[in-house]
DOVEX-172164 format. One line per 5 residues: number of its first residue (from 0); their letters; for each residue x, y negated, z of C-alpha. Coordinates in steps of 0.2 Angstrom, whole numbers, plus 5000, padded with zeros to 4 digits. Example, Ala and Ser with C-alpha at 12.3 -4.5 7.8 and 13.67 -1.06 7.14 Angstrom:
BEGIN
0) as) 5062,5022,5039; 5068,5005,5036
//
This chain:
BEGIN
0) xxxxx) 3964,4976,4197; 3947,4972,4188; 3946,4955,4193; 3927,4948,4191; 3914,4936,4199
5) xxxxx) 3897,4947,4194; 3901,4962,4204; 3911,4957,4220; 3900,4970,4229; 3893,4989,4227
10) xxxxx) 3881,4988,4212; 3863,4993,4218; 3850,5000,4205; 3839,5013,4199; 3844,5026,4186
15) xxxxx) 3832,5036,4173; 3839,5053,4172; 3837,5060,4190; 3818,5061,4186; 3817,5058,4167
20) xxxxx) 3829,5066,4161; 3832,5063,4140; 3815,5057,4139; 3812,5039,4148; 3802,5028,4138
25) xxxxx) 3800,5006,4140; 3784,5007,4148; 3791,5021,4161; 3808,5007,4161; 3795,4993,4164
30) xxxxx) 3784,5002,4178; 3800,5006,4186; 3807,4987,4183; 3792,4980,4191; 3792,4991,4207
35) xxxxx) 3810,4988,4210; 3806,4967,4207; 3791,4970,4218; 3796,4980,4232; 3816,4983,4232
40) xxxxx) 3823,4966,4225; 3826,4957,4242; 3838,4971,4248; 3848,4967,4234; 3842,4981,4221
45) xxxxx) 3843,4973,4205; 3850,4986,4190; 3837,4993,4179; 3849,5006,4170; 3842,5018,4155
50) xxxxx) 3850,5034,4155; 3854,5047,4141; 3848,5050,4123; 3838,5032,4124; 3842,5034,4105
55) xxxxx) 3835,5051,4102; 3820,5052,4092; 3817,5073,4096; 3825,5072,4113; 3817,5082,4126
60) xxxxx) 3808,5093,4112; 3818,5109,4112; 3820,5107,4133; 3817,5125,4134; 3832,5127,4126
65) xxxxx) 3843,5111,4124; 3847,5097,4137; 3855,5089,4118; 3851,5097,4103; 3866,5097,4093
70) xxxxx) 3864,5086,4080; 3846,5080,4082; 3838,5065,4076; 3847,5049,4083; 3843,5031,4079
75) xxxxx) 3856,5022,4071; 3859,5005,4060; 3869,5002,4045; 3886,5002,4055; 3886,5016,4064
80) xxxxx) 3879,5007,4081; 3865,5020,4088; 3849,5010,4090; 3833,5012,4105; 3823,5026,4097
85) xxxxx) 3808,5015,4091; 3793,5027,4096; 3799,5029,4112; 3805,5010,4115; 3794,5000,4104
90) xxxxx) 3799,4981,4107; 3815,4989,4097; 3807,4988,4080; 3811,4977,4067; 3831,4980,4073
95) xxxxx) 3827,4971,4088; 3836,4983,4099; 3836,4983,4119; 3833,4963,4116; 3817,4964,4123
100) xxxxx) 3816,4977,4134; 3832,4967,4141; 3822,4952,4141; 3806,4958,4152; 3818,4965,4166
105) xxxxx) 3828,4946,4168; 3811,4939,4169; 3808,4948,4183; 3826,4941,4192; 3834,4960,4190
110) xxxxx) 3848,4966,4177; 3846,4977,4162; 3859,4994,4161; 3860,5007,4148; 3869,5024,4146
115) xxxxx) 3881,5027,4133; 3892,5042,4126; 3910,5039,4126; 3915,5039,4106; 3905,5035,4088
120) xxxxx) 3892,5043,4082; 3894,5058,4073; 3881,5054,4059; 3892,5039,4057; 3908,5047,4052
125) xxxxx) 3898,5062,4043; 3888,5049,4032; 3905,5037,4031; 3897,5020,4037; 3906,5005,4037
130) xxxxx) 3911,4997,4055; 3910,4979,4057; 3923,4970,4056; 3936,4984,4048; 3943,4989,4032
135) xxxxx) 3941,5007,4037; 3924,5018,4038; 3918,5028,4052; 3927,5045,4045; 3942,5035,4048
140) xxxxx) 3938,5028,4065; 3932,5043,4074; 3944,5057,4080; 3935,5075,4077; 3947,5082,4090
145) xxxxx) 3942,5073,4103; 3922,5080,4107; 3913,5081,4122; 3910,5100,4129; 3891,5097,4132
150) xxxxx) 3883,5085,4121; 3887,5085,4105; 3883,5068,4096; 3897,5060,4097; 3918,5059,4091
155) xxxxx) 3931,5050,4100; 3938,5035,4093; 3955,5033,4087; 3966,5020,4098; 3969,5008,4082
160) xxxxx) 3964,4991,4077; 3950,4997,4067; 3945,5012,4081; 3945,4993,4094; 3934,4983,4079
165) xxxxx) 3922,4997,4082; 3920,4995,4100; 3921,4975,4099; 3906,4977,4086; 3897,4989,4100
170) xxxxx) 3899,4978,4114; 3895,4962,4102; 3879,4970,4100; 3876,4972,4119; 3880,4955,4124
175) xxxxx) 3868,4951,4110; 3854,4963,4117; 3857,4953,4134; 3865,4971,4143; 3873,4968,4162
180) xxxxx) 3880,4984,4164; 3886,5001,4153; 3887,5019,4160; 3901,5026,4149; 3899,5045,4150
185) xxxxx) 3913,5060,4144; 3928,5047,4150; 3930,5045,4170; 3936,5066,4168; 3932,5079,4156
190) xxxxx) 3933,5098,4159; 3939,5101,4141; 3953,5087,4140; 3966,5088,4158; 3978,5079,4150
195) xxxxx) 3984,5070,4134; 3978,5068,4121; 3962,5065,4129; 3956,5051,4122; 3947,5046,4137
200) xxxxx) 3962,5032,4144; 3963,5025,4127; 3945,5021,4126; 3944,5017,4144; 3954,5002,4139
205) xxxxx) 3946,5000,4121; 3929,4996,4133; 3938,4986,4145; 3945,4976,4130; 3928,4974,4119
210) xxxxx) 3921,4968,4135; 3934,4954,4138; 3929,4949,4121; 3910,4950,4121; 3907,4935,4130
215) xxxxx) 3896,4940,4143; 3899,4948,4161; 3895,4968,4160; 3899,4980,4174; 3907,4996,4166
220) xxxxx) 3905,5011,4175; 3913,5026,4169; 3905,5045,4173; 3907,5060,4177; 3916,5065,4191
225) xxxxx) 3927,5070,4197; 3939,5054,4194; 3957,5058,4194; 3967,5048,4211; 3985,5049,4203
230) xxxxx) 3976,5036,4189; 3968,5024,4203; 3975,5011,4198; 3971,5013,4179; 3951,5014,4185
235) xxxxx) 3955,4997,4196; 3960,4986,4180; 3948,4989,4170; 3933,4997,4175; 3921,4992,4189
240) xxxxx) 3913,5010,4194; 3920,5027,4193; 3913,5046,4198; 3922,5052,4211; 3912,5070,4209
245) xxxxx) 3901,5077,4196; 3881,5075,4195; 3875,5076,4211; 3860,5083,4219; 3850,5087,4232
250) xxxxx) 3858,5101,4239; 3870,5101,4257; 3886,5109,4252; 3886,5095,4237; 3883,5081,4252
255) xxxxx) 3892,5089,4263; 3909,5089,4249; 3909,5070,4247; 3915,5067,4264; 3934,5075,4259
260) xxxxx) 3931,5063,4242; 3927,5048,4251; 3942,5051,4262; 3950,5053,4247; 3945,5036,4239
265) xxxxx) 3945,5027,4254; 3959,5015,4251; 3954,5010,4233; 3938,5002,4238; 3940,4985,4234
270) xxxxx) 3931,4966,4226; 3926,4972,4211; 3930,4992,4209; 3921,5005,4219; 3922,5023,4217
275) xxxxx) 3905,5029,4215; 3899,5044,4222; 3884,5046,4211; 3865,5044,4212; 3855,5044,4227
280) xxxxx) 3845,5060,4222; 3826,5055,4232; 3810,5053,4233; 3801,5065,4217; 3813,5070,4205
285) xxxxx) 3814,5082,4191; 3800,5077,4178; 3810,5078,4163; 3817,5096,4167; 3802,5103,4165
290) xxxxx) 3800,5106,4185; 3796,5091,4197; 3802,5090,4215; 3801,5083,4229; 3819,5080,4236
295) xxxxx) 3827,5096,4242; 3836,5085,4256; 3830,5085,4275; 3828,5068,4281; 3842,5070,4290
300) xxxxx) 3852,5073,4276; 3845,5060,4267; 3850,5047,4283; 3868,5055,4281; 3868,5052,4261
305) xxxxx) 3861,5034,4261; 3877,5031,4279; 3890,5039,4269; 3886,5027,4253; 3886,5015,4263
310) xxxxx) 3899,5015,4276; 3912,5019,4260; 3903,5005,4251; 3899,5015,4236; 3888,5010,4221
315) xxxxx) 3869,5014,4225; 3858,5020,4209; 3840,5028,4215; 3835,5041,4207; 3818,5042,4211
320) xxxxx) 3801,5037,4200; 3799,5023,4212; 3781,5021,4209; 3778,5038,4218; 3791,5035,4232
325) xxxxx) 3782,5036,4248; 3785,5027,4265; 3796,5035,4271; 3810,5034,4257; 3807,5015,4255
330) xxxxx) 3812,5013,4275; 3828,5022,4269; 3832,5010,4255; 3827,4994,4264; 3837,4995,4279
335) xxxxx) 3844,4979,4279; 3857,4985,4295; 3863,4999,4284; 3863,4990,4267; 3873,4975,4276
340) xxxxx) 3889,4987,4278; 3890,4986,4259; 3891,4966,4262; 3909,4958,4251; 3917,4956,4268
345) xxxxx) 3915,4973,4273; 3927,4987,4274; 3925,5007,4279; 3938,5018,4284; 3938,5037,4290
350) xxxxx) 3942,5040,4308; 3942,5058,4310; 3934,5074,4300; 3934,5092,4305; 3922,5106,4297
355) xxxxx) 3910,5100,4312; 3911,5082,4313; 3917,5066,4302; 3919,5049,4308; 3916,5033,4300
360) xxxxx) 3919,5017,4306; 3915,4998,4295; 3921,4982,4300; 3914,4966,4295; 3931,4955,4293
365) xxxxx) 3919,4938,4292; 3910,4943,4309; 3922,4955,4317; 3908,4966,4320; 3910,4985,4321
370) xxxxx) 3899,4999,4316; 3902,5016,4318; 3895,5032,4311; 3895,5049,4318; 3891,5061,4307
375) xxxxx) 3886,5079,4313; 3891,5092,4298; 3887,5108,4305; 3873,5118,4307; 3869,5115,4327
380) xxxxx) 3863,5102,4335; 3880,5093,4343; 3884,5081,4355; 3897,5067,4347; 3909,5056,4354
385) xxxxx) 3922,5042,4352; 3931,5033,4361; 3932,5013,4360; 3951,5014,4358; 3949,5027,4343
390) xxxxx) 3940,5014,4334; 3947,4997,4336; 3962,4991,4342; 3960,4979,4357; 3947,4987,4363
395) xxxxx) 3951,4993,4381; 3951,5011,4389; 3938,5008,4401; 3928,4993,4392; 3909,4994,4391
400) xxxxx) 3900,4986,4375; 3881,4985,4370; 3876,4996,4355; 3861,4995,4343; 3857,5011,4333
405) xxxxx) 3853,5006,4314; 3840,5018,4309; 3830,5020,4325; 3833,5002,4327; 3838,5008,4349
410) xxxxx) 3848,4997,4360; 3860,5007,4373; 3877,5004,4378; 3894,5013,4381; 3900,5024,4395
415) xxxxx) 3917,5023,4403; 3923,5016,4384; 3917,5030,4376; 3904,5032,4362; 3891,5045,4363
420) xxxxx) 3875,5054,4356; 3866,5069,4353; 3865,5072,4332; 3855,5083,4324; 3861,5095,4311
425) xxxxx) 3866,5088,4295; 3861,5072,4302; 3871,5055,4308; 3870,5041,4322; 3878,5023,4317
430) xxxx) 3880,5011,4328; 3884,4992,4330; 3895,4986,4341; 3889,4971,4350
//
């Protein structure tokens, strides 16, 4: 198991791409940083991750026709190590990189995160760069087999000493920056690669590895979905986060899909690894597609996206703008009764799931305390039940206990040892059992 002491619970941040896409620049990161410091910090929010193509100087240019051109204008230094995009992240100049950028959100009391591709750059190999710290060049490093299906900047790198100096050299650099957290993308799963020689397990460890050596404490968290289960154990020792779908977003059958994952991943939740079940698609989203929205998700939904992540104790990453989120969405992400069941000490199991309903139940093992979540999956209005003994053994068949609802904030109370409310469509009650 990935034993650490600087993510002993669910990461919580905000992300760029959900609304930004490709094109997320360091006075959109800092606007972002400062809301989050302002108005989302307390709740324990602290990541400031930038997504994807931070280091493209065109990107977002052909949108009409590429998400990633192929082989577009990337920023890069001397050894092959892609650099911020200087127009776009100005405090980079001068070969500063993220430093600065990095520097502004610590001041505020948050962490700083970037997005990176799995491999070396392909400019690298083609214009034979030296890598830091090896005899041999980045033609020799990179694998030309080993490519991701949908973005095409990048090779995979060989599993030798030289292929590992790369990565130290890479990671060196982040320490250096002052980076908390890495978003490896093309590794968690790939739709090209099912099986060896994907060079995906190789790097994982190659990461896992540089990081050990870089000095500082960075969470790795490893994308897209969906993570294989028969190589849990390999995502537990040496990564913190993994996808346990692909991208989601605001759409029900997407939600409504993660409960069989969850129930699936259940029982590799643990200190320090936490299969993630993506991004939190709310609030206005979109504006780097070329076609902003507001969130597609009812606010039911949403109440049933925000309990599921929680009850599992998944990673949280907003993917809102969060200066445009309204009222109503910040309620959802400062509920400090739901954000508590992500607390160290807490733990979330599946009770039951049928293609109506799906019960949840975490328990605090500090407190003892019980909550429980009853998740109405179907398209009518449903009345929703358990009974104590279902959920906790020593509860008796007939006992009587106080509840207090966590999103309506109502107190009621058991009947005859049971359980029971009235859930709207797509929508969940949780309780706490007093």
């Amino acid at each position: 198991m990935n034993k650490n002491d600087f993510a002993l619970t669910p990461p919580m941040g905000w992300n760029s791409y959900d609304y930004y896409d490709t094109t997320v620049n360091e006075a959109q990161i800092k606007a972002n940083a400062d809301y989050m410091a302002a108005h989302l910090k307390e709740f324990g929010w602290e990541y400031i991750v930038v997504d994807i193509e931070w280091y493209s100087n065109d990107a977002g240019t052909k949108r009409y026709r590429f998400q990633y051109i192929p082989f577009g204008d990337v920023e890069m230094d001397a050894y092959g190590r892609l650099q911020p995009a200087p127009e776009r992240f100005p405090s980079s100049a001068g070969g500063k990189g993220f430093g600065p950028l990095a520097d502004y959100v610590h001041s505020l009391g948050l962490k700083f995160g970037i997005h990176i591709m799995r491999g070396i750059p392909r400019k690298a190999a083609h214009e034979h760069c030296p890598v830091l710290g090896a005899e041999e060049t980045a033609d020799m490093v990179a694998d030309p087999s080993s490519i991701c299906i949908w973005n095409p900047d990048m090779y995979g790198v060989r599993n030798t000493q030289d292929g590992q100096a790369y990565y130290d050299s890479l990671f060196a650099m982040y320490a250096e920056w002052g980076v908390d957290y890495i978003k490896c993308d093309d590794i968690c799963d790939s739709r090209l690669y099912r099986t060896e020689p994907f060079g995906g397990w190789d790097e994982i460890r190659m990461l896992h590895n540089a990081i050990e050596k870089c000095g500082r404490p960075i969470v790795l968290s490893l994308s897209p979905g969906p993570a294989q289960i028969e190589h849990a154990w390999e995502y537990c020792k040496y990564a913190n986060m993994w996808r346990i779908t692909d991208d989601l977003w605001d759409e029900w059958n997407l939600l409504k899909a993660m409960f069989a994952r969850c129930e699936l991943w259940q029982d590799h939740v643990r200190e320090g690894c936490f299969p993630d079940c993506d991004m939190l698609p709310l609030g206005k989203l979109g504006k780097g597609f070329g076609n902003e929205w507001e969130t597609r998700f009812t606010k039911e939904e949403q109440k049933t996206m925000m309990t599921l992540w929680c009850m599992f104790r998944s990673p949280l990453m907003i993917g809102a703008e969060l200066t445009l989120i309204d009222d109503w969405t910040l309620s959802l992400l400062t509920n400090k009764d739901v954000l508590d069941l992500m607390k160290e000490e807490c733990r979330g199991m599946q009770l039951v799931r049928t293609d109506k309903k799906v019960i949840w139940k975490n328990k605090d093992k500090s407190t003892g305390k019980v909550c429980v979540a009853l998740f109405n999956i179907s398209d009518e209005d449903a009345l929703i039940s358990v009974n104590l003994t279902e959920l906790e053994e020593g509860y008796e068949a007939e006992e009587n206990k106080n509840l207090y609802e966590l999103w309506d904030k109502q107190k009621s109370a058991t009947s005859g040892g049971r359980i029971e409310a009235d859930v709207s469509a797509h929508g969940v009650k949780v309780y706490r059992v007093d």
